[in-house]
PyMOL commands that place a pseudoatom at each C-alpha (Angstrom):
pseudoatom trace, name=CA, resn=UNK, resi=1, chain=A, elem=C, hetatm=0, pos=[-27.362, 7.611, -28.123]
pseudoatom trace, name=CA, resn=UNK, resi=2, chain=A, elem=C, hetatm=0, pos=[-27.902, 3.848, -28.219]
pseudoatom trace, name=CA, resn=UNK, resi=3, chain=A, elem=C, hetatm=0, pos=[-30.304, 2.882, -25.152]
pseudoatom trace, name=CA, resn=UNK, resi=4, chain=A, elem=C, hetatm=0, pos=[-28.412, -0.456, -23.353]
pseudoatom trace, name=CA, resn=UNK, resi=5, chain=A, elem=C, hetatm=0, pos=[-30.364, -2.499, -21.357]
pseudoatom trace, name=CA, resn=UNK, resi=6, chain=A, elem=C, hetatm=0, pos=[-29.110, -4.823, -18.573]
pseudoatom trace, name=CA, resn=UNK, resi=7, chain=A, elem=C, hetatm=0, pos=[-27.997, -8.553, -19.799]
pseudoatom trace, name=CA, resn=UNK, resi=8, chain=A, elem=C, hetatm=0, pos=[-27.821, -10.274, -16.338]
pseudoatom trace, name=CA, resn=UNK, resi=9, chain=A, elem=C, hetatm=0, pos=[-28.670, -9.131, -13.287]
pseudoatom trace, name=CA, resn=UNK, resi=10, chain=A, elem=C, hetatm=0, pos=[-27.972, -10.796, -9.426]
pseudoatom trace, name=CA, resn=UNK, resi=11, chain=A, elem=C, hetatm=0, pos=[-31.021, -11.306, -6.683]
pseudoatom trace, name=CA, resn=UNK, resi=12, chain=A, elem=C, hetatm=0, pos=[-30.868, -8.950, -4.095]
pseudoatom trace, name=CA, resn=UNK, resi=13, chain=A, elem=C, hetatm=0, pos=[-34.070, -10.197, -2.151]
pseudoatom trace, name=CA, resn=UNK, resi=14, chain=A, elem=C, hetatm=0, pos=[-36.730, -12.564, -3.434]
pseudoatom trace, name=CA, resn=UNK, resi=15, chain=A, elem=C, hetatm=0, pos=[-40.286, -11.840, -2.324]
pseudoatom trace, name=CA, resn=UNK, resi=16, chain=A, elem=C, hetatm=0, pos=[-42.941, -14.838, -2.701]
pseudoatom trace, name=CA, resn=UNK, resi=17, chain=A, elem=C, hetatm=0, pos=[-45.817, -12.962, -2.496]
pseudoatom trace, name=CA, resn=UNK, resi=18, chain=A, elem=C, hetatm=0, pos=[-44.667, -9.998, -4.403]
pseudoatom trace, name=CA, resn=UNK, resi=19, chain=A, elem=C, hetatm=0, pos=[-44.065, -5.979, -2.444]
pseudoatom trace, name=CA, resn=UNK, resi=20, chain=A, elem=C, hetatm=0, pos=[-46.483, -4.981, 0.677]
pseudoatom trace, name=CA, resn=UNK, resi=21, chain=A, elem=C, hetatm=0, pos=[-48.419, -2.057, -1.005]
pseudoatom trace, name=CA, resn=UNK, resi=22, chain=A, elem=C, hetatm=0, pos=[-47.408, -3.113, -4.411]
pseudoatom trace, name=CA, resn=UNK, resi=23, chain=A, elem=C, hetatm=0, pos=[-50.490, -2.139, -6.516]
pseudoatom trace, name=CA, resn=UNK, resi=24, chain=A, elem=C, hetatm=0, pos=[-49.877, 1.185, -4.169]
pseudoatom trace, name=CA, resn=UNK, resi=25, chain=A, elem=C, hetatm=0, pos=[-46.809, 2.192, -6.458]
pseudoatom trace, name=CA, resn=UNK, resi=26, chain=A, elem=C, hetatm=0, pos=[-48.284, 3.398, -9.618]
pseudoatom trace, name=CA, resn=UNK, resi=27, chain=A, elem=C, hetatm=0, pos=[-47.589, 0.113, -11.288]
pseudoatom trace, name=CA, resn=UNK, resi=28, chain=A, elem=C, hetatm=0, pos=[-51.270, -1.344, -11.106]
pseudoatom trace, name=CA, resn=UNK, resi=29, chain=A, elem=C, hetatm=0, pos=[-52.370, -4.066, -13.356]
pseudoatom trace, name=CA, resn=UNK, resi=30, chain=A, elem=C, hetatm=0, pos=[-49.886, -6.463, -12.889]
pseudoatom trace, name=CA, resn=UNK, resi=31, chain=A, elem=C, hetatm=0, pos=[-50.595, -9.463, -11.214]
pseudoatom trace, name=CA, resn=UNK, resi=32, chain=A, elem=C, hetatm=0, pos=[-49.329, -9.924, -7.583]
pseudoatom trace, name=CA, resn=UNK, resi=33, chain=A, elem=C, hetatm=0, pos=[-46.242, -12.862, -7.749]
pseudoatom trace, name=CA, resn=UNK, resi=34, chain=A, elem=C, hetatm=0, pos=[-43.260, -13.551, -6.899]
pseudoatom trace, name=CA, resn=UNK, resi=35, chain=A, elem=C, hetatm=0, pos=[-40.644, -10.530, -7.289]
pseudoatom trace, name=CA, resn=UNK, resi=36, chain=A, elem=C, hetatm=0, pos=[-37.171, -10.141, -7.205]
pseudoatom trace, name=CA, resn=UNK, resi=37, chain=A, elem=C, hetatm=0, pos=[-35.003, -7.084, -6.443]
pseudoatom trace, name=CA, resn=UNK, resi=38, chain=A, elem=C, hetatm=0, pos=[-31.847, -7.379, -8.288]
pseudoatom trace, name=CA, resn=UNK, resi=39, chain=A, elem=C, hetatm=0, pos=[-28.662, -5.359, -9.557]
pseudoatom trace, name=CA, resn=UNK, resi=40, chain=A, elem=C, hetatm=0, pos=[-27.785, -5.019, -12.840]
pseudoatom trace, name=CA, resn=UNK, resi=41, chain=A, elem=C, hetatm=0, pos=[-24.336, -6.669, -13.652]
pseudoatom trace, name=CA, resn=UNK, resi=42, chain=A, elem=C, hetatm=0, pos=[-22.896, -4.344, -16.431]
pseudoatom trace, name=CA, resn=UNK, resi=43, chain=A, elem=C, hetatm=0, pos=[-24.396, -1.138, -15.338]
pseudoatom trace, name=CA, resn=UNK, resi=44, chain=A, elem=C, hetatm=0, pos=[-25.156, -1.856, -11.710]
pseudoatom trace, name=CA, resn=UNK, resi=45, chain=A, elem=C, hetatm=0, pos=[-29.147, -0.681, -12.417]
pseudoatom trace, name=CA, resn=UNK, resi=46, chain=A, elem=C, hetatm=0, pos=[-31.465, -1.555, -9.370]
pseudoatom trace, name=CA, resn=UNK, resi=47, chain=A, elem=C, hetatm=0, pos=[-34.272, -3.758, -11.121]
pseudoatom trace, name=CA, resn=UNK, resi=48, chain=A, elem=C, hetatm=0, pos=[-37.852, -5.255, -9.903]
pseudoatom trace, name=CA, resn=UNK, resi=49, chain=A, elem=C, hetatm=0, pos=[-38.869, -8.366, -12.042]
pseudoatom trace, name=CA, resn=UNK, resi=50, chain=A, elem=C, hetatm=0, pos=[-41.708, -10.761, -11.751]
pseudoatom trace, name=CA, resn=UNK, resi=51, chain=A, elem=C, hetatm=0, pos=[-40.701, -14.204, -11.223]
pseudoatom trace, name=CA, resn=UNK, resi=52, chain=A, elem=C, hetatm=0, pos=[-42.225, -17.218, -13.413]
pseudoatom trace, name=CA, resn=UNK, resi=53, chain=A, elem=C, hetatm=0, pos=[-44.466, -19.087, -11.005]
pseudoatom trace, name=CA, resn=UNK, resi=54, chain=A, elem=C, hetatm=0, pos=[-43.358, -21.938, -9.522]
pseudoatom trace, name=CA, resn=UNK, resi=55, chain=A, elem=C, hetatm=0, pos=[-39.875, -20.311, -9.156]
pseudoatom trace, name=CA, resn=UNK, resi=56, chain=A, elem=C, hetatm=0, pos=[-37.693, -20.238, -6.044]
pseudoatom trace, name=CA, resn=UNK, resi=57, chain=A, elem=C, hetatm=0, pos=[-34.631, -17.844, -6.380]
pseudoatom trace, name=CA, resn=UNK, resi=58, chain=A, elem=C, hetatm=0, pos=[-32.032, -16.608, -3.738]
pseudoatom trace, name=CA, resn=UNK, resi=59, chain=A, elem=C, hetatm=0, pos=[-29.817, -13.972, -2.766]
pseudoatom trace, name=CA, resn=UNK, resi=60, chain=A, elem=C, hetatm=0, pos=[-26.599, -13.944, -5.550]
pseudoatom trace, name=CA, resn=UNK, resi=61, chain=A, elem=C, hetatm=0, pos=[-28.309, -16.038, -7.903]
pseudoatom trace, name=CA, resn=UNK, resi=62, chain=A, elem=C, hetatm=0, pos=[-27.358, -14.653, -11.587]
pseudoatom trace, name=CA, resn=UNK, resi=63, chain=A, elem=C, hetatm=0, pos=[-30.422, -14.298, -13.756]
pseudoatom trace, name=CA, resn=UNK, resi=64, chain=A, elem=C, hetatm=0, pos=[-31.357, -13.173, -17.693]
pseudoatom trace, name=CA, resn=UNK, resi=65, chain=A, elem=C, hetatm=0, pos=[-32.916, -9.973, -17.833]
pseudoatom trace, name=CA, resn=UNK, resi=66, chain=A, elem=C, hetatm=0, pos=[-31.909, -9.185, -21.157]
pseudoatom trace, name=CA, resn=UNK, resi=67, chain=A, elem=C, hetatm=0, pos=[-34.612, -8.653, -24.325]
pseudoatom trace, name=CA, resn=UNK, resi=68, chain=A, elem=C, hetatm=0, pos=[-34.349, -12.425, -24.974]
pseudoatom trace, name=CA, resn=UNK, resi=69, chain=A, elem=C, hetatm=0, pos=[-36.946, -15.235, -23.702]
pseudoatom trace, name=CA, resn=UNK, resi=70, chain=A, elem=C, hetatm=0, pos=[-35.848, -15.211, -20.406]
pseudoatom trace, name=CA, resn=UNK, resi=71, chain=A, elem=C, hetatm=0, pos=[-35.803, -18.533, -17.861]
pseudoatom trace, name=CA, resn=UNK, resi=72, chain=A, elem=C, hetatm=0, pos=[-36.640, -17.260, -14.649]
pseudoatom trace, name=CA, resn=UNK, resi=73, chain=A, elem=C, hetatm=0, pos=[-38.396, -13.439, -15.143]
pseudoatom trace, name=CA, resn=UNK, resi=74, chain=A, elem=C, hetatm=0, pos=[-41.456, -13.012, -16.539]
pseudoatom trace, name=CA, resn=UNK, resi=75, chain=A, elem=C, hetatm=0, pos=[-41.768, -9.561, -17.099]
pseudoatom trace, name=CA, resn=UNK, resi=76, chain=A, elem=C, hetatm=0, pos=[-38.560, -6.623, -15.455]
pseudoatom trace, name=CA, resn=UNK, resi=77, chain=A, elem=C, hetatm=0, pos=[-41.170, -4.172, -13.979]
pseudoatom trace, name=CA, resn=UNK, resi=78, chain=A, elem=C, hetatm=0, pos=[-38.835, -1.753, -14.183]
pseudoatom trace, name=CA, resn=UNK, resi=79, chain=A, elem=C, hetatm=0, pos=[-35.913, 0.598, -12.519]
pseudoatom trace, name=CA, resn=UNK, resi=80, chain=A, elem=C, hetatm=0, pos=[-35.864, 1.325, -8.671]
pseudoatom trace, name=CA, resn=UNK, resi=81, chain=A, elem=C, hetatm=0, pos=[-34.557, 3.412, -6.385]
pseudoatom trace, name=CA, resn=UNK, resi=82, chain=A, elem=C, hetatm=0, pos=[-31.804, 2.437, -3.554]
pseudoatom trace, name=CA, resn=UNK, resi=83, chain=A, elem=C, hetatm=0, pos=[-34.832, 4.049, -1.069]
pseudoatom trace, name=CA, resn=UNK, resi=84, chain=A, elem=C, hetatm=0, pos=[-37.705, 1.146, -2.865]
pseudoatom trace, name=CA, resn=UNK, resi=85, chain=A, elem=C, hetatm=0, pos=[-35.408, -1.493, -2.159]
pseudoatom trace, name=CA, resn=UNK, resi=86, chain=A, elem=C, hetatm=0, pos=[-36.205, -3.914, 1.079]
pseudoatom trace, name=CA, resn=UNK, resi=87, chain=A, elem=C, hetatm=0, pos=[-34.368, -4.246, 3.915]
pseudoatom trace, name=CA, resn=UNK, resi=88, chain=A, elem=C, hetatm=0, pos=[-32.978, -7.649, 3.064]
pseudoatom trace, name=CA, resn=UNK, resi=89, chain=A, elem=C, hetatm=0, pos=[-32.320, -6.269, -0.366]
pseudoatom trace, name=CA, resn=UNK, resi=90, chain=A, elem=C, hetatm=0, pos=[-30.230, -3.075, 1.126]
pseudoatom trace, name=CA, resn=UNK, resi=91, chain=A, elem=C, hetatm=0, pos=[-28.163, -5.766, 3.512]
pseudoatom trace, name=CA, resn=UNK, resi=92, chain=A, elem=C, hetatm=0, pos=[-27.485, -8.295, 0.495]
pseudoatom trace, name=CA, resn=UNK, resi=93, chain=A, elem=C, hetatm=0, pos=[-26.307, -5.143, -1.977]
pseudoatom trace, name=CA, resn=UNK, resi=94, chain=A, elem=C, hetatm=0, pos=[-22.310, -4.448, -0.722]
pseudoatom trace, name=CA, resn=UNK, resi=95, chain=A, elem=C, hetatm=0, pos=[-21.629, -8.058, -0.935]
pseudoatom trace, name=CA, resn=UNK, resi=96, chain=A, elem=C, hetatm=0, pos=[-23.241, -8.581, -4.842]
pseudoatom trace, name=CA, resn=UNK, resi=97, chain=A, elem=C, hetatm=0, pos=[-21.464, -5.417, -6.083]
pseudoatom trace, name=CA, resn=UNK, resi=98, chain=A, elem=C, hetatm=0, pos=[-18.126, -6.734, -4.315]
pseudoatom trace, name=CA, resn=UNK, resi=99, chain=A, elem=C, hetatm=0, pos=[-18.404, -10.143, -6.242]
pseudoatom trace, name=CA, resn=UNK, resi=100, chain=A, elem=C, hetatm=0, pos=[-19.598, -8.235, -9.400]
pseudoatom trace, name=CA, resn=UNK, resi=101, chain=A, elem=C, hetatm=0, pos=[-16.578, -5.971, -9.165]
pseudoatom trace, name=CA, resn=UNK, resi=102, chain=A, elem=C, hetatm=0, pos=[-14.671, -8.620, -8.823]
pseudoatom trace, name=CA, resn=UNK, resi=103, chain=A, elem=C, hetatm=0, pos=[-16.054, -10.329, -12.007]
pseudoatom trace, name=CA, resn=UNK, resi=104, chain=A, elem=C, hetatm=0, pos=[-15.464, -7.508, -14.215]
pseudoatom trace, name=CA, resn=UNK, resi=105, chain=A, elem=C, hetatm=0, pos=[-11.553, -7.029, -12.384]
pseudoatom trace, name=CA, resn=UNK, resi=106, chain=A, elem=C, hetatm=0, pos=[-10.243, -6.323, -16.067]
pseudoatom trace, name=CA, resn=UNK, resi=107, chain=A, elem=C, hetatm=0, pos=[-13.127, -3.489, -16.579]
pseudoatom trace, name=CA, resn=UNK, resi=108, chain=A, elem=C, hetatm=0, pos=[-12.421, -1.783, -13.200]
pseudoatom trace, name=CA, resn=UNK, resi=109, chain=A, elem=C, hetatm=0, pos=[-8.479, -2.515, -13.419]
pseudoatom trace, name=CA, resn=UNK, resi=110, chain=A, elem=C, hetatm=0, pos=[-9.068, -0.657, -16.842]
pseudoatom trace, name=CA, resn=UNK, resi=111, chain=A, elem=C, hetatm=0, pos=[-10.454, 2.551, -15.128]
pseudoatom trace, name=CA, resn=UNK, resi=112, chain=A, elem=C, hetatm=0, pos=[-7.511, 2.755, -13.245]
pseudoatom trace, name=CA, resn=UNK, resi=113, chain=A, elem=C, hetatm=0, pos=[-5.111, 2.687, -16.090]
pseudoatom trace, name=CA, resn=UNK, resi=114, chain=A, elem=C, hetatm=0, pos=[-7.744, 5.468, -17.801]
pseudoatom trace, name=CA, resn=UNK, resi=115, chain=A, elem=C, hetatm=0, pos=[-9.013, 7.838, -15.278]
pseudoatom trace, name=CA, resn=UNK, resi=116, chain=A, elem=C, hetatm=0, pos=[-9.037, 11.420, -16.340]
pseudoatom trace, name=CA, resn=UNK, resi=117, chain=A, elem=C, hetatm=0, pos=[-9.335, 14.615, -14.817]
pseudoatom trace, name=CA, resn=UNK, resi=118, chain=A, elem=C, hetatm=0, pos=[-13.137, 15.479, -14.303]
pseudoatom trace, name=CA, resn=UNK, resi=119, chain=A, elem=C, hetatm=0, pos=[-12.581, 19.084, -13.395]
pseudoatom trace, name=CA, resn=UNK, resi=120, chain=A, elem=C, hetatm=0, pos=[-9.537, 21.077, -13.505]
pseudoatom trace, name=CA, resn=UNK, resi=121, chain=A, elem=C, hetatm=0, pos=[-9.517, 20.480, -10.077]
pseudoatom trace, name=CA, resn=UNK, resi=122, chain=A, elem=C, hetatm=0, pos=[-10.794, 16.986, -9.818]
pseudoatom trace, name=CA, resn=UNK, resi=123, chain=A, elem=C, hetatm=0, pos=[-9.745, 13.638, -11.027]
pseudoatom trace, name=CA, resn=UNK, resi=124, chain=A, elem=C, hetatm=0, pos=[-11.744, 10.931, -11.864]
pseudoatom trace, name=CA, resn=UNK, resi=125, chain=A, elem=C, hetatm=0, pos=[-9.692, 8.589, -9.195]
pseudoatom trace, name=CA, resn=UNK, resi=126, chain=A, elem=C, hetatm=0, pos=[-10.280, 11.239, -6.605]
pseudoatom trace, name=CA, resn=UNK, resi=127, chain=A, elem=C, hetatm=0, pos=[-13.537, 10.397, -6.621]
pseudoatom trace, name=CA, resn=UNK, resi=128, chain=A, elem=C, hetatm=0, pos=[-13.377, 6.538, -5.202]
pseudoatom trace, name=CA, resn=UNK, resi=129, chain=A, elem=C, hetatm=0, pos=[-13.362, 6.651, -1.660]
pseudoatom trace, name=CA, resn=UNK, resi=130, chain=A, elem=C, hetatm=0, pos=[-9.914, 6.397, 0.124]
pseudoatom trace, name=CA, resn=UNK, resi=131, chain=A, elem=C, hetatm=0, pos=[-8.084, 8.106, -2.868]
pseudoatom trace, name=CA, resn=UNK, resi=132, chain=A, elem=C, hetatm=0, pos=[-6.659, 11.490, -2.238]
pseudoatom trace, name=CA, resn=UNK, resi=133, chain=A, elem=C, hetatm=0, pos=[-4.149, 13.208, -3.859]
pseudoatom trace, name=CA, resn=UNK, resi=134, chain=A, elem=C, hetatm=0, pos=[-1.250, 11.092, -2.577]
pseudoatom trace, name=CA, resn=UNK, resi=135, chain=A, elem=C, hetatm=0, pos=[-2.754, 7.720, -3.975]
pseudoatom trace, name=CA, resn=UNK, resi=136, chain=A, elem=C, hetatm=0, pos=[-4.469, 9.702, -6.632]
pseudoatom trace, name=CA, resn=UNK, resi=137, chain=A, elem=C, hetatm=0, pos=[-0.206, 10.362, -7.746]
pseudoatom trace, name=CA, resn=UNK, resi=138, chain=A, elem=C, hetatm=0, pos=[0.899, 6.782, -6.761]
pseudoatom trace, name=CA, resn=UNK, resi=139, chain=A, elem=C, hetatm=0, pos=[-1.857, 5.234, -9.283]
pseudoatom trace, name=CA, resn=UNK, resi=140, chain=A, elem=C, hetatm=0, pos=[-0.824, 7.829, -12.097]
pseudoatom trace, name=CA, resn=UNK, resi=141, chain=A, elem=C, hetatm=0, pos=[2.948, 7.312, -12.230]
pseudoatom trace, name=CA, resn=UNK, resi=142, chain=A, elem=C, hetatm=0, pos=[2.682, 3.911, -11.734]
pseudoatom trace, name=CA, resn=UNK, resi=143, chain=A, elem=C, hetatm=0, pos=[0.468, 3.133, -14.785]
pseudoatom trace, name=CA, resn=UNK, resi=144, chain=A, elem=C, hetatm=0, pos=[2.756, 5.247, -17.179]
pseudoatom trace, name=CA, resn=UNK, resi=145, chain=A, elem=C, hetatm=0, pos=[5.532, 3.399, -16.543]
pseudoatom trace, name=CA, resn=UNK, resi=146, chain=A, elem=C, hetatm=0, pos=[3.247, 0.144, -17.171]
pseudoatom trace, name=CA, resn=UNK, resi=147, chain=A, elem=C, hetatm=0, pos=[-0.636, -0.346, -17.660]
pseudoatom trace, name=CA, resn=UNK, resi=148, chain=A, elem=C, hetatm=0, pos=[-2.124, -2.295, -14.227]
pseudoatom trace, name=CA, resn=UNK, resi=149, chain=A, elem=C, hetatm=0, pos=[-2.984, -5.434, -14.867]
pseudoatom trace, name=CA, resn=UNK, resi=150, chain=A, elem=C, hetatm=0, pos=[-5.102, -6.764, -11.953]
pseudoatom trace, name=CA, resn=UNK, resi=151, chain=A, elem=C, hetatm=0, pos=[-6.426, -5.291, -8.536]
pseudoatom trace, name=CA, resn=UNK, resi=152, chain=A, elem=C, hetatm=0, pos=[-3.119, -7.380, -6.886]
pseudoatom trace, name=CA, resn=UNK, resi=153, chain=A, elem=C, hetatm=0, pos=[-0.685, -5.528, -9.229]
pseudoatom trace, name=CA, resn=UNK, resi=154, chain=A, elem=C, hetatm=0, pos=[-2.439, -2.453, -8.568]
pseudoatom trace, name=CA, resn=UNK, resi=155, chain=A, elem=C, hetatm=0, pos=[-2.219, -2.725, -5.022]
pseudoatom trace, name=CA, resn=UNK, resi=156, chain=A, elem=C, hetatm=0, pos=[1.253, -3.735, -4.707]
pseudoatom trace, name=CA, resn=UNK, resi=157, chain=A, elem=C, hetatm=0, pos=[2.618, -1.133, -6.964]
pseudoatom trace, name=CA, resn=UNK, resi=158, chain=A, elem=C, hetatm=0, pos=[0.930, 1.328, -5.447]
pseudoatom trace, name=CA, resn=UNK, resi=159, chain=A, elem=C, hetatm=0, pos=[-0.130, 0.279, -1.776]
pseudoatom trace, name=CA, resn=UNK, resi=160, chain=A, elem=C, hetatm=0, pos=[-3.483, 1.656, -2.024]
pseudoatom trace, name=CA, resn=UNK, resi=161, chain=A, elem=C, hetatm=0, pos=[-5.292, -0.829, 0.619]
pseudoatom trace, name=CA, resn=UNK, resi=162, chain=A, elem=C, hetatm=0, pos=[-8.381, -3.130, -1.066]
pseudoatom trace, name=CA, resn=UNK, resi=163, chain=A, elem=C, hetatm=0, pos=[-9.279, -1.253, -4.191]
pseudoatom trace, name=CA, resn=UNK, resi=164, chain=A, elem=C, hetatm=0, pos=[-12.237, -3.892, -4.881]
pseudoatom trace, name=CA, resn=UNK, resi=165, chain=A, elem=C, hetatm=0, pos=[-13.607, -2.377, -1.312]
pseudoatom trace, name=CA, resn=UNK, resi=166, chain=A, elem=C, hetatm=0, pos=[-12.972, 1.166, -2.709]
pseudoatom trace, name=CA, resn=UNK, resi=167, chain=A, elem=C, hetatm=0, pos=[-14.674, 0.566, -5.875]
pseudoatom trace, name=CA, resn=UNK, resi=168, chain=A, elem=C, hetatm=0, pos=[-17.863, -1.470, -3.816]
pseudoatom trace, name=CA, resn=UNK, resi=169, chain=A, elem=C, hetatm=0, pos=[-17.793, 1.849, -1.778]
pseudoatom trace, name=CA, resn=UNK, resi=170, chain=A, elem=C, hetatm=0, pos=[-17.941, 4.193, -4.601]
pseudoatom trace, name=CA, resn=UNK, resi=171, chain=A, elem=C, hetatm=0, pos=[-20.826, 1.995, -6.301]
pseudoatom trace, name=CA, resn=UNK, resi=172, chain=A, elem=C, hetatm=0, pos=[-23.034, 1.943, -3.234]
pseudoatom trace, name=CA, resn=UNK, resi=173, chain=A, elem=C, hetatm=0, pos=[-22.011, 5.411, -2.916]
pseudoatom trace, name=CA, resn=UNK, resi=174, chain=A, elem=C, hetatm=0, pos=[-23.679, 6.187, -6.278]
pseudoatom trace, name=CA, resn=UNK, resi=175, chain=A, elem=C, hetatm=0, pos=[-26.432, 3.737, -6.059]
pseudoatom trace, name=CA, resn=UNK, resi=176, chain=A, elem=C, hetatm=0, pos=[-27.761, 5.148, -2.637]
pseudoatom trace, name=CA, resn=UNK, resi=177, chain=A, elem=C, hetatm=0, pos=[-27.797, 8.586, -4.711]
pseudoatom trace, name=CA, resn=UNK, resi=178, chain=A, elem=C, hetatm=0, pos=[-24.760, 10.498, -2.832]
pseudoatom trace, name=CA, resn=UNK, resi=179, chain=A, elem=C, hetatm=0, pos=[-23.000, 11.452, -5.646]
pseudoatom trace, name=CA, resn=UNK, resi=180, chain=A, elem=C, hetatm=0, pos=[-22.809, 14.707, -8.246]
pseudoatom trace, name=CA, resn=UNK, resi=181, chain=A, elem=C, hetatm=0, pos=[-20.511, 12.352, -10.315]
pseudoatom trace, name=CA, resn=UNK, resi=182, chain=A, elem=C, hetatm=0, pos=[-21.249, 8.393, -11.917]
pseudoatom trace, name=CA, resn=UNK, resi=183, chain=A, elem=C, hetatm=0, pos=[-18.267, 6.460, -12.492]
pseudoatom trace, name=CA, resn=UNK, resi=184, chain=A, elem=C, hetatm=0, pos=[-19.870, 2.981, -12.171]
pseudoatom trace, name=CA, resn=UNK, resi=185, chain=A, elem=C, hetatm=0, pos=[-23.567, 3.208, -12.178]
pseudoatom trace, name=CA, resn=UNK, resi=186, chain=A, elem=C, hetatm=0, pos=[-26.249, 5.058, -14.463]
pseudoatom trace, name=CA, resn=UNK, resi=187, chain=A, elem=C, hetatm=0, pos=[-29.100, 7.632, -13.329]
pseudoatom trace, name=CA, resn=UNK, resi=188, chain=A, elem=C, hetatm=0, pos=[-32.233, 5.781, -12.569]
for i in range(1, 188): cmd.bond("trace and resi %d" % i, "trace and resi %d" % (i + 1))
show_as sticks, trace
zoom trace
């Protein structure tokens, strides 16, 4: 299988003087700086990156964190867990996967129109918070007759209640390591 890195990621928390206890983490040798905590916009991948020096970066900024000279990260330090990430990182996390969600509306708006059965007794749809067997139904006969074509459609035709909220749910949901089943986000 093809490994696929992260293109862009958004700032969760930027720290000028780098982690407390950062040389503590098994990750000595790399010069203390200015970190960021980010997501990962594709794959929603928690990230710790080095900052170039001299660089100021915010909450929601977008940055390069692809295999290409980057602008504003030195060096991606690697993968974290939801438990490494800061307190200001944790609080800033439901509203960057709600505007990344809503980025990629034609991805997510896809999984609707796709969603299979995971188990014989499961379906993939089942599985985003606030969709039980009655919505679960609603979504399914509604896309045969015709494929969704944004969250709005999907909600009117259907009257499940802020699917971009349900799909932020289910991503923190998996990010924050509650879930036997990834529909959004990648094993760290």
């Amino acid at each position: 299988m093809e490994k696929r890195y992260e293109a862009h990621a958004y700032v969760l928390d930027f720290l000028p003087h780098g982690r407390p206890g950062f040389r503590a983490t098994g990750r000595a040798g790399y010069r203390a700086g200015a970190l960021i905590q980010c997501v990962g916009e594709e794959f929603f991948t928690l990230l710790e990156a080095l900052v170039k020096e001299g660089l100021m970066l915010k909450p929601n900024d977008r940055v390069y964190v692809g295999k290409d000279s980057r602008e504003e990260v030195t060096y991606i330090i690697g993968r974290v867990g939801f438990d490494e990430l800061t307190a200001a990182a944790k609080a800033e996390l439901p509203s960057v996967v709600s505007r990344i969600v809503l980025n990629r509306e034609k991805w997510f708006v896809n999984f609707f129109n796709t969603a299979r059965a995971i188990t014989p007794r499961m379906h993939a749809l089942e599985l985003v918070p606030g969709i039980g067997k009655k919505y679960m139904w609603q979504v399914i006969n509604q896309r045969e007759r015709k494929a969704f074509e944004s969250f709005d459609d999907l909600q009117k035709r259907t009257e499940l209640p802020n699917p971009v909220k349900l799909v932020t749910k289910r991503v923190l949901e998996e990010l924050e390591g509650d879930s036997k089943y990834r529909l959004f986000t990648r094993v760290h």
